[in-house]
VEXDREN-2710 file (C-alpha; in Angstrom, 1 decimal):
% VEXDREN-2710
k/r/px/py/pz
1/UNK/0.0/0.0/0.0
2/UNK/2.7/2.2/1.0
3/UNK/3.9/1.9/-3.0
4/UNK/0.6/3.1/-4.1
5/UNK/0.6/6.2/-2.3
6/UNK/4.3/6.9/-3.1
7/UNK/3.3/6.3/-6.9
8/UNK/0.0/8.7/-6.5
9/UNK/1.9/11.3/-4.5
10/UNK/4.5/11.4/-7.5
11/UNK/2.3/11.4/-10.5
12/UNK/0.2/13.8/-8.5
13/UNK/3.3/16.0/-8.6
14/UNK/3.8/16.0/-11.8
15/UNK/0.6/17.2/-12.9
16/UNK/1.1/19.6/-11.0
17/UNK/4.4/20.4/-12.3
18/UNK/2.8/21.0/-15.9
19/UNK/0.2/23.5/-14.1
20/UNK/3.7/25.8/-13.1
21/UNK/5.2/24.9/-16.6
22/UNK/2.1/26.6/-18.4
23/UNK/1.4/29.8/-15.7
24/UNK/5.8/30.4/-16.3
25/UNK/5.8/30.2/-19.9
26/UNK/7.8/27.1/-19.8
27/UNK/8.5/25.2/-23.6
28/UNK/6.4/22.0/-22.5
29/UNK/8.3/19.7/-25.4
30/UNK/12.0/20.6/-24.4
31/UNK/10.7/19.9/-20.9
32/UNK/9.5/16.7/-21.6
33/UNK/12.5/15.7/-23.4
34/UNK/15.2/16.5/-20.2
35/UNK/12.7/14.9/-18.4
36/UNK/13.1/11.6/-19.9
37/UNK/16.9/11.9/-19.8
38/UNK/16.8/12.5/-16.3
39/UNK/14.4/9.8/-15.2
40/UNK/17.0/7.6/-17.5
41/UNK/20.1/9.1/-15.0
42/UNK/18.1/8.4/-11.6
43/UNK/17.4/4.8/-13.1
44/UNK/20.7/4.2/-13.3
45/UNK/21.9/5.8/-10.7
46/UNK/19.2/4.0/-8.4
47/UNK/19.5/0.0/-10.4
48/UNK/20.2/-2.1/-7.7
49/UNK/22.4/-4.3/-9.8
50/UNK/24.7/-2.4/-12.1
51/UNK/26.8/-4.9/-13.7
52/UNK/24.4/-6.5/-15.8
53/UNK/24.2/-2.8/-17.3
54/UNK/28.4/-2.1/-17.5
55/UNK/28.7/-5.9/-19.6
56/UNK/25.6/-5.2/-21.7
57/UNK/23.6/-8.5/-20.5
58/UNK/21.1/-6.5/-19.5
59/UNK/20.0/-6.2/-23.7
60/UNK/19.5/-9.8/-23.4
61/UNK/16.3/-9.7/-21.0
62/UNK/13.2/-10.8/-22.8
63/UNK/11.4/-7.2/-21.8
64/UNK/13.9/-5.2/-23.7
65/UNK/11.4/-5.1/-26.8
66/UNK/8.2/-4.5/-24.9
67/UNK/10.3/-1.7/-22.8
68/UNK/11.4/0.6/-26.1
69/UNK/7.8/0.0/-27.4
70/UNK/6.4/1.5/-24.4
71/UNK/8.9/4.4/-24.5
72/UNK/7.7/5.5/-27.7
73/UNK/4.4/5.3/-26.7
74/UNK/4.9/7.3/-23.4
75/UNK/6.1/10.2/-24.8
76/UNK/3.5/10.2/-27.9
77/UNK/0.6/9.7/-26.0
78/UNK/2.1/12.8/-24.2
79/UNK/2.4/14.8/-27.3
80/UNK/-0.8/13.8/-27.9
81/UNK/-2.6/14.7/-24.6
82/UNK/-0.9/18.0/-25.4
83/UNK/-2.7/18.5/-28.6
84/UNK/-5.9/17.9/-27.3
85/UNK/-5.8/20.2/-24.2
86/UNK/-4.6/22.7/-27.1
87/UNK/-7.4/22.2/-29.1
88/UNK/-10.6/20.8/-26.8
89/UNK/-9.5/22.2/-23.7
90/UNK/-8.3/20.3/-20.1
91/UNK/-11.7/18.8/-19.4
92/UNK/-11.9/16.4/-23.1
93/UNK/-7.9/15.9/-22.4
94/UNK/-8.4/14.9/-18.5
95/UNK/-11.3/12.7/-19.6
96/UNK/-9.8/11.1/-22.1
97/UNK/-6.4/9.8/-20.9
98/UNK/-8.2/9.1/-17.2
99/UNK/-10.5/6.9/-18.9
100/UNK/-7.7/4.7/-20.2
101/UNK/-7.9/2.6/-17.4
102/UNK/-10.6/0.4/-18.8
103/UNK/-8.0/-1.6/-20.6
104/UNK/-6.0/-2.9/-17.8
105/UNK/-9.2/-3.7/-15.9
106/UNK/-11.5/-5.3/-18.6
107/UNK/-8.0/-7.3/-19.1
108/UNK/-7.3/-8.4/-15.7
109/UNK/-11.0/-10.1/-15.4
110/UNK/-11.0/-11.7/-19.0
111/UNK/-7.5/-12.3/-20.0
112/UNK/-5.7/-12.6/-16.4
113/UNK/-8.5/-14.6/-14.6
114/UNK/-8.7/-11.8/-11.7
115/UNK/-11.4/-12.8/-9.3
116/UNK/-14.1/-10.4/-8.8
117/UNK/-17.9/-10.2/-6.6
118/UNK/-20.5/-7.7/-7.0
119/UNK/-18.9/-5.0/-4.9
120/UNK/-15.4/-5.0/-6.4
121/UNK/-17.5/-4.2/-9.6
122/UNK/-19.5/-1.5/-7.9
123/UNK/-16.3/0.6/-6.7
124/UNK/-14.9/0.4/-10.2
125/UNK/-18.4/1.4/-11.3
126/UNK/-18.3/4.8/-8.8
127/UNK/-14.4/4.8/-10.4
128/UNK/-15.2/5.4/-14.1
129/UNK/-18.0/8.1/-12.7
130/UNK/-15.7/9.5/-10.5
131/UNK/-12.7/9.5/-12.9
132/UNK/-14.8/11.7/-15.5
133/UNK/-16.6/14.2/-12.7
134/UNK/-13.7/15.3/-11.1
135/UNK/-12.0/15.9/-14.3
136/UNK/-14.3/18.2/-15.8
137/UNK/-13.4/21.8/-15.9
138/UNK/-15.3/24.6/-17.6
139/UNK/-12.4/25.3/-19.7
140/UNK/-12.9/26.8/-23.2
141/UNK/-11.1/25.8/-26.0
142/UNK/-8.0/27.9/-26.6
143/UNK/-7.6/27.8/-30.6
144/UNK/-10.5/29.2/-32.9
145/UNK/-11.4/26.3/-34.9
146/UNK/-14.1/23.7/-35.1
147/UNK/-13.8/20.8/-33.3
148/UNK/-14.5/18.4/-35.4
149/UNK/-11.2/18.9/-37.3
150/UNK/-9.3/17.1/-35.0
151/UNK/-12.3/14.9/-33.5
152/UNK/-9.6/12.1/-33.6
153/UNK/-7.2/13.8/-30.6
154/UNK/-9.1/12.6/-27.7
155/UNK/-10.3/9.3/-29.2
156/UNK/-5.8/8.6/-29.8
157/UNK/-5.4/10.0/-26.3
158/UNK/-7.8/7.3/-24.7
159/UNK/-6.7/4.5/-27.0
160/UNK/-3.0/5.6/-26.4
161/UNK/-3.3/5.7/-22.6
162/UNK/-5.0/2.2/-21.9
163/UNK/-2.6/0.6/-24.6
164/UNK/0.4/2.3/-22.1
165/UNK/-1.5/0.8/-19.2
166/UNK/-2.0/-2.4/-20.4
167/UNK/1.4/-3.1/-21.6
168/UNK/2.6/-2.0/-18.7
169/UNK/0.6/-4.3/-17.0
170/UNK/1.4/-6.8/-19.3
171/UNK/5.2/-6.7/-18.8
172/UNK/4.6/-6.8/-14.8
173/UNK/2.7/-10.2/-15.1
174/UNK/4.7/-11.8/-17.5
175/UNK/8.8/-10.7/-16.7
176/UNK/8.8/-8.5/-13.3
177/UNK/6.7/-10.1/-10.9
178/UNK/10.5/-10.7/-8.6
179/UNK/12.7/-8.9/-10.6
180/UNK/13.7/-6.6/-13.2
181/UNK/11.4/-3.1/-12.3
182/UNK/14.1/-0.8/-11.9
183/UNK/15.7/-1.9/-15.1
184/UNK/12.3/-2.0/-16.9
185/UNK/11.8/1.1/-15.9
186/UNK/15.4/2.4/-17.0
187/UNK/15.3/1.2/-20.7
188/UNK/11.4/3.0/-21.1
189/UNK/12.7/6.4/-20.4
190/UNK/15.8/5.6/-22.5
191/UNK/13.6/4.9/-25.4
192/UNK/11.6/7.7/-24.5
193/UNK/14.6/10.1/-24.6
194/UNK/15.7/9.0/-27.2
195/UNK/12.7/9.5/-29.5
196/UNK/12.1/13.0/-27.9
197/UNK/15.8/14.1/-28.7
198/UNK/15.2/12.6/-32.2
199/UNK/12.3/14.9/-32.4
200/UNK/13.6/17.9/-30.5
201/UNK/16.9/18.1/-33.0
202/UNK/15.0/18.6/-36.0
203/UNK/12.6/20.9/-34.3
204/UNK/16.1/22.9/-33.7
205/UNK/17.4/22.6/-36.7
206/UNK/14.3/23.7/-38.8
207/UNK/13.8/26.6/-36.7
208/UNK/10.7/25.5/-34.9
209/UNK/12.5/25.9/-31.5
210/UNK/14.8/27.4/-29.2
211/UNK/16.5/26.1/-26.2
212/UNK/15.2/26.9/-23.1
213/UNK/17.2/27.1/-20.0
214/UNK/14.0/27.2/-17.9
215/UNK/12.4/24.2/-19.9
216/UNK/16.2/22.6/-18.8
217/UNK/15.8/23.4/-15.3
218/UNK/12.0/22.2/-14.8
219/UNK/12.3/19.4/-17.5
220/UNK/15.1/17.9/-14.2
221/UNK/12.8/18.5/-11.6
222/UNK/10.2/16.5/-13.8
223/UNK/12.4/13.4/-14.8
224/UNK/13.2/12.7/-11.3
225/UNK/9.9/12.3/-10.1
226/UNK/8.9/11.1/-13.3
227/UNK/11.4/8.1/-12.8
228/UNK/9.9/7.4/-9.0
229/UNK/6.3/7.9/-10.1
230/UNK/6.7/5.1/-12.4
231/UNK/9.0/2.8/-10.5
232/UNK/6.6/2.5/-7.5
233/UNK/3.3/1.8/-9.9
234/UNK/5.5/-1.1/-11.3
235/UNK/6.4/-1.8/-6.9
236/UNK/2.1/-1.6/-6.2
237/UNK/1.4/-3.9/-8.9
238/UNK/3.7/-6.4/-7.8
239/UNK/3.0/-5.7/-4.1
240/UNK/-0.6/-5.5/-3.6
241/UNK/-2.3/-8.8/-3.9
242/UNK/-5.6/-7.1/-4.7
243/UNK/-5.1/-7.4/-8.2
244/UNK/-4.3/-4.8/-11.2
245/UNK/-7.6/-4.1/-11.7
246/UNK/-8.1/-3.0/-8.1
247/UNK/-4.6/-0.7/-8.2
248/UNK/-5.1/1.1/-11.7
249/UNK/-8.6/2.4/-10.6
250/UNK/-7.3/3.4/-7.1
251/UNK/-3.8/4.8/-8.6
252/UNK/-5.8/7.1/-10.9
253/UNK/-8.3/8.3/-8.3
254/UNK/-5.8/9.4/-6.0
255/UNK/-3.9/11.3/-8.4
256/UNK/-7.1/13.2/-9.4
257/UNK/-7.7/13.5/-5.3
258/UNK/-4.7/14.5/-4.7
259/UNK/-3.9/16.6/-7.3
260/UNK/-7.2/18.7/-6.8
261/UNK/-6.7/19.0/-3.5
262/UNK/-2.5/20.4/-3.9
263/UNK/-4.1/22.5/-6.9
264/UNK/-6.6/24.4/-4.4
265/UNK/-3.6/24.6/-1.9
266/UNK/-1.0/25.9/-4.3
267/UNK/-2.4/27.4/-6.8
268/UNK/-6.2/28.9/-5.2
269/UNK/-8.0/26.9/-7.8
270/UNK/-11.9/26.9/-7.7
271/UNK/-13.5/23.3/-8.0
272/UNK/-16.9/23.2/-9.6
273/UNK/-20.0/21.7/-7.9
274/UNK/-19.0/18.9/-10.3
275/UNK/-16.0/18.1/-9.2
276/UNK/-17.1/17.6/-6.2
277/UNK/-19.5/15.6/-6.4
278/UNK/-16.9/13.6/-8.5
279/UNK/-14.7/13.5/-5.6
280/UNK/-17.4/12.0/-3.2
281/UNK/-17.9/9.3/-6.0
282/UNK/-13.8/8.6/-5.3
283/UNK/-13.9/8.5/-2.2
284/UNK/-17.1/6.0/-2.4
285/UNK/-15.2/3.9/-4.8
286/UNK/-12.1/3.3/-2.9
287/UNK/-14.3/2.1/0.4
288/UNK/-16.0/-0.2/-1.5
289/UNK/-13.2/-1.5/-3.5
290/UNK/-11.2/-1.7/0.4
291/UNK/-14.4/-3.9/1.6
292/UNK/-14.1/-6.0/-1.4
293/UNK/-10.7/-7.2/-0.6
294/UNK/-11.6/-7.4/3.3
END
């Protein structure tokens, strides 16, 4: 349990994190990019077995494949949650990505054989409803343009994000149940670097962009608990006997909890009547999904 809250604390943060980058003007992209570089840095800094990584064994793991997959995905589906808050606004993007979540649950029951009763599927119930409540803003649209042009953005940002989430889940059931998370986690971020740097060079060749020394500076901050954030899902899943499609539900709520809660602190944000009401349904879900493992 411990895990869990580490992992919702972190991602928590860095939502948070992208609420400074946007009020201080910060290039999101370049941000992104150092991020992944540093998350790499603090995964190999933190690998609890090096030497597997100085002889180069470590390429012959089974996961390696599934691990630079997921890296490109990561940071597209990223690019791609950035489009859509562009274009629809925070709410559709919230929404969308949140909702993601359905994959590595509807998995767990049908392909992993998870057990479930009536109330475990009642508090994921109250999760879905209380996923999409306390993510709706009454934020407008920032670009004048119809809609419908890019109807396809938030349709890519759910697929992408319950793809991530099941492959994720996916790699902890099948090669890091005992071993291997913090070098899992390590070669994700490398392929995720890598792809943004790939991106980010012809961006600065072309023109398109400049470097930013504050994007450098926050893009750090990021990667490092960017690294952690991840690590300790990958520790929860492996931890928590209740099940992956108990701890993506309860992962995801907290960080909406949490996150709304910090932003109100930090930042004097206004919550709607909405999401509040969404937050009761959260808090409704995780007692019944506790009871359901009692």
């Amino acid at each position: 349990m411990v895990y869990l809250l580490l992992s919702i604390v972190c991602s928590a943060a860095l939502v948070l994190m992208f609420k400074y980058f946007e009020r201080s003007g910060t290039p999101v992209f370049q941000a992104i990019v150092v991020n992944y570089w540093v998350a790499a840095i603090s995964g190999i800094i933190f690998l609890p077995e090096k030497q597997q990584l100085y002889n180069l064994s470590i390429f012959s793991q089974p996961w390696v494949p599934v691990s630079i997959v997921l890296g490109i995905m990561f940071i597209t589906v990223f690019n791609l949650i950035s489009s859509t808050t562009i274009r629809f606004g925070v709410s559709t993007a919230s929404v969308a990505s949140k909702l993601g979540l359905v994959f590595p649950v509807l998995l767990a029951f049908t392909l992993y054989g998870e057990r479930f009763n009536t109330f475990k599927l009642i508090g994921i119930a109250l999760a879905f409803v209380a996923v999409v409540l306390s993510s709706l803003t009454e934020n407008k649209p920032t670009l004048n343009e119809p809609k419908v042009s890019h109807a396809y953005l938030p349709f890519l940002v759910f697929i992408g994000s319950g793809v991530c989430d099941a492959i994720t889940q996916y790699a902890n059931k099948t090669y890091l149940m005992n071993t291997g998370m913090a070098e899992f986690a390590l070669f994700i971020f490398l392929s995720a670097g890598a792809t943004g740097s790939i991106i980010l060079a012809y961006k600065l060749i072309t023109g398109q962009s400049k470097l930013c020394a504050k994007s450098i500076a926050g893009g750090a901050v990021l990667g490092f608990i960017n690294y952690f954030s991840f690590l300790f899902l990958l520790k929860a899943l492996s931890a928590i006997n209740w099940g992956s499609s108990i701890v993506f539900p309860l992962n995801n709520l907290g960080v909406v909890a949490f996150a709304t809660v910090a932003g109100i602190i930090l930042y004097k944000e206004k919550i709607t009547k909405t999401n509040a009401i969404g937050l009761a349904f959260a808090a409704a879900s995780i007692i019944v999904i506790v009871v359901s493992n009692s």
